[in-house]
C-alpha positions in Angstrom: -8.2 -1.0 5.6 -8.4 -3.6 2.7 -6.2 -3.1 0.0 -8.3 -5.1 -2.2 -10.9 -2.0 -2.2 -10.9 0.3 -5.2 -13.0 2.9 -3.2 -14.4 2.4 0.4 -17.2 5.3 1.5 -18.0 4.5 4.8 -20.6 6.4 6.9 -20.4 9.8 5.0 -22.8 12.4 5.5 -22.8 16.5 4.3 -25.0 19.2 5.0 -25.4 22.4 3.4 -26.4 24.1 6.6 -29.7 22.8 7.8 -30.1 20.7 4.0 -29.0 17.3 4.2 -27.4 16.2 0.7 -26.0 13.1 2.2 -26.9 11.1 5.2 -24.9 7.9 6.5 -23.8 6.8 3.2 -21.6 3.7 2.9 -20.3 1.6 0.0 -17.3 -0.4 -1.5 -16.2 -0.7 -5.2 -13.6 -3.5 -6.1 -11.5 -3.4 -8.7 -13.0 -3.9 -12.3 -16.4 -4.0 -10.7 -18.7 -1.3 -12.6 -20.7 1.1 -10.0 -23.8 2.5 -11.3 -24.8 5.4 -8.9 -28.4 5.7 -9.7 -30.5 9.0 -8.8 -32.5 11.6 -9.6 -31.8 15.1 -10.0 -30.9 16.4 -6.7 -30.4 12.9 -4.8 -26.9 14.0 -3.6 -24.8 12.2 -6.8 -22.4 15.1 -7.3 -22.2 16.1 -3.9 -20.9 12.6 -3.0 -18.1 13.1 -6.6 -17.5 16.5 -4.4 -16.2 14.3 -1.4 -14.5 11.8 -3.3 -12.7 14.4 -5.7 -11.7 16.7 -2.3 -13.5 19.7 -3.8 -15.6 19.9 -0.5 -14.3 18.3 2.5 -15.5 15.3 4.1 -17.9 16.5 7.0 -18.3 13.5 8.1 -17.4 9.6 7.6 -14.4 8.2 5.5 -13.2 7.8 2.1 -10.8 5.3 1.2 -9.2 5.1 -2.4 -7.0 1.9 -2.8 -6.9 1.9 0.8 -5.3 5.7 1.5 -7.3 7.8 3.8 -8.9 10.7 1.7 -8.0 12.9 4.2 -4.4 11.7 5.4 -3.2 10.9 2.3 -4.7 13.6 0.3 -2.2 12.7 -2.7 -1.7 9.2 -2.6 -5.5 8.7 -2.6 -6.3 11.4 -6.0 -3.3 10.4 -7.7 -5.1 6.9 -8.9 -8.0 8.4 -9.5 -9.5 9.6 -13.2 -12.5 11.9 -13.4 -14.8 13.0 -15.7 -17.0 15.9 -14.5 -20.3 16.9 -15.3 -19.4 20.4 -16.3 -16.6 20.0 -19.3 -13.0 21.2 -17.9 -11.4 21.1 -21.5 -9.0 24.5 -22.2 -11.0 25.5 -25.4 -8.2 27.1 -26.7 -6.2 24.5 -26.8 -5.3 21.8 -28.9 -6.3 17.8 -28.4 -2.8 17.9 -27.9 -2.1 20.2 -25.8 -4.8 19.8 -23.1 -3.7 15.9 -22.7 0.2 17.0 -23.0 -0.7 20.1 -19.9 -2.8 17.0 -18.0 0.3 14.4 -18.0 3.1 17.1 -16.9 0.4 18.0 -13.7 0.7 14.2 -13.3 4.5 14.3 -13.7 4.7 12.0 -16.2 7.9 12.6 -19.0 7.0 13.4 -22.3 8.1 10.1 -23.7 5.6 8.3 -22.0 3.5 11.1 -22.3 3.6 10.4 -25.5 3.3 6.9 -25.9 -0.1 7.0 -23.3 -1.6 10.1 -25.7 -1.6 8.5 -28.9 -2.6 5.2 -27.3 -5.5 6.8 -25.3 -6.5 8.8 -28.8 -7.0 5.8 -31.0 -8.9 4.0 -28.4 -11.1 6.8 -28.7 -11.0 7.2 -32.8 -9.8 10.7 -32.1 -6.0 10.9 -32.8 -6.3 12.1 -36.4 -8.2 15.2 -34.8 -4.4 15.7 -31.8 -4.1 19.0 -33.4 -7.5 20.9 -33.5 -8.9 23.3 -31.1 -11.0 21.6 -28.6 -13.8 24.3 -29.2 -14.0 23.0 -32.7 -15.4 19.9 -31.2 -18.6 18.8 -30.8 -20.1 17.9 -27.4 -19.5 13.6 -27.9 -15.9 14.7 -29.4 -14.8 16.5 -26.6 -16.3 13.9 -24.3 -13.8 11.0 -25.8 -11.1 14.0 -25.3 -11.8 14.3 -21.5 -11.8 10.4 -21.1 -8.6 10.2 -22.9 -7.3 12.8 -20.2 -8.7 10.7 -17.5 -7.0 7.9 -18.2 -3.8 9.1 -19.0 -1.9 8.4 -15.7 -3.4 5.0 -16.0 -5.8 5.2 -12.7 -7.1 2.5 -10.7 -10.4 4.0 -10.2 -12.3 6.6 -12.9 -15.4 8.6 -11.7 -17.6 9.9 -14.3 -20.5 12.2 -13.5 -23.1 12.5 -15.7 -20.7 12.1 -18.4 -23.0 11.5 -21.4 -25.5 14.6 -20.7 -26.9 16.3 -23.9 -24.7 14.2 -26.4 -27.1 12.4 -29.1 -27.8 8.5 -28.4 -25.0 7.0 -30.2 -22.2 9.1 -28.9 -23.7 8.2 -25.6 -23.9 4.1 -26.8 -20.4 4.6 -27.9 -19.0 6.1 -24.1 -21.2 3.3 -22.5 -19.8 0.8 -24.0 -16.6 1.8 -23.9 -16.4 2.3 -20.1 -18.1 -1.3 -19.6 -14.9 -2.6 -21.6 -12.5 -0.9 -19.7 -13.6 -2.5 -16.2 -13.5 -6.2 -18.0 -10.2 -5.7 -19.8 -8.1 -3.3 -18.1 -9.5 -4.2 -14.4 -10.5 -0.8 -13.8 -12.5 0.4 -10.9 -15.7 2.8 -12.4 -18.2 4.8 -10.3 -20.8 6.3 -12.7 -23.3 9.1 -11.3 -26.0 9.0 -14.0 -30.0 9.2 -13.8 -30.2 7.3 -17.0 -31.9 4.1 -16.6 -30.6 2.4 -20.1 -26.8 3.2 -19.2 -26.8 0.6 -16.7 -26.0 -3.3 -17.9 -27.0 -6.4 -16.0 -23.3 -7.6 -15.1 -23.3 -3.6 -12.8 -22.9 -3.2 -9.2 -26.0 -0.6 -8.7 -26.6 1.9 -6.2 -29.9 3.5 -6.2 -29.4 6.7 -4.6 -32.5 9.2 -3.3 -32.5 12.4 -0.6 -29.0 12.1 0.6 -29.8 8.5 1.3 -28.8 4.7 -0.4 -32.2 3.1 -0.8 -30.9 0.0 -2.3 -27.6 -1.4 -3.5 -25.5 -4.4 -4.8 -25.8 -6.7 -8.2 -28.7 -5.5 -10.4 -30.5 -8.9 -9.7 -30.3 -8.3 -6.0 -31.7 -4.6 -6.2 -34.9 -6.2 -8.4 -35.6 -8.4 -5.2 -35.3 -5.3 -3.1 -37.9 -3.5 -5.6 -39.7 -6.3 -6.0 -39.3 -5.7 -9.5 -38.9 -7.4 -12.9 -36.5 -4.0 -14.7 -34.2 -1.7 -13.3 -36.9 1.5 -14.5 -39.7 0.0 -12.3 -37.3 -0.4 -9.2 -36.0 2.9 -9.9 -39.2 4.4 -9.3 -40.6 2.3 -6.8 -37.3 3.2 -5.1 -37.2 6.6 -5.5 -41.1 7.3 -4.9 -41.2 6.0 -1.5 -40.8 8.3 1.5 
């Protein structure tokens, strides 16, 4: 084990029957390094946030989360982890308020403190003067800075975000880009982003460039252009994600 790891995948592979969505996959995330997880529709993305988030079970490999086996230490491991899911997971008919006040009592945390981290989390996402309306009165890049509040509530060591900025307009999406990329250089916080969004991914990222269940490239952006032989992160994309 190595406790300085955020997030250790080693070796992991899942089938859905005969498919292959993931085969011998293996990579670390330290903490306050940004992840890009790079791939087209279908390349395995969520299946691997599946693994990670427990809602399938590893077939086979390891997952380590701040060094507690995924499997072992089922609780240990999720409890300093934040996610962000694709799908939203918001109560609609619910408050602001109430679906961060329902996330922090699953997390056991006293409403004192509940409520010190909620109104904290809300004005680092301009949303606190908005606590008290319905979350289905939101719109799509509102509700997004609602579940990223949520996530980060319990103050994790890693977040996981997949596909967190699909079908909200270009500067909500600027806005949640941004935001994340501060959070890893201030707060030290582990991120693995599943995106297929070429422009959501800075220079200073650790990039993986996944494709059919398998890692065809990964490390520093600079380091995945050698691989590509490749002057921009689009062109090694494709090159990447063309070849056989």
């Amino acid at each position: 084990m190595n406790a300085l790891l955020a997030l250790r995948v080693d070796d992991v592979s899942y089938a859905f029957g005969k498919k292959i969505a993931l085969d011998r996959v293996s990579f670390d995330i330290a903490p306050g390094e940004c992840t890009m997880l790079l791939g087209p529709n279908g390349a395995g993305k969520t299946t691997l946030f599946s693994l990670i988030t427990r809602l399938y079970d590893t077939g086979e490999g390891r997952i380590q989360i701040n060094a507690y086996d995924l499997r072992k230490n089922t609780g240990k491991a999720l409890a300093s982890m934040g996610v962000v899911f694709q799908q939203p997971t918001l109560d609609l008919d619910l408050s602001v308020l109430q679906n961060l006040k329902y996330h922090a009592a699953l997390h056991g945390i006293s409403r004192k403190i509940a409520k010190q981290r909620i109104e904290v989390e809300l004005k680092r996402q301009n949303m606190l003067e908005r606590a008290q309306e319905k979350v289905r009165f939101l719109n799509g890049g509102h509700r997004r800075r609602v579940e990223m509040a949520r996530a980060l509530l319990h103050q994790p060591d890693i977040l996981l975000l997949d596909e967190p900025t699909v079908g909200l307009d270009v500067p909500s999406r600027q806005g949640i880009v941004r935001y994340v990329h501060d959070l890893c250089e201030e707060k030290g916080i582990a991120v693995l982003w599943a995106t297929h969004l070429i422009d959501e991914v800075f220079d200073s990222d650790h990039l993986i460039i996944l494709h059919k269940g398998t890692i065809r490239a990964e490390g520093p952006v600079d380091h995945v252009l050698k691989i590509a032989n490749s002057d921009s992160v689009r062109t090694a994309f494709q090159r990447l994600t063309q070849a056989n």
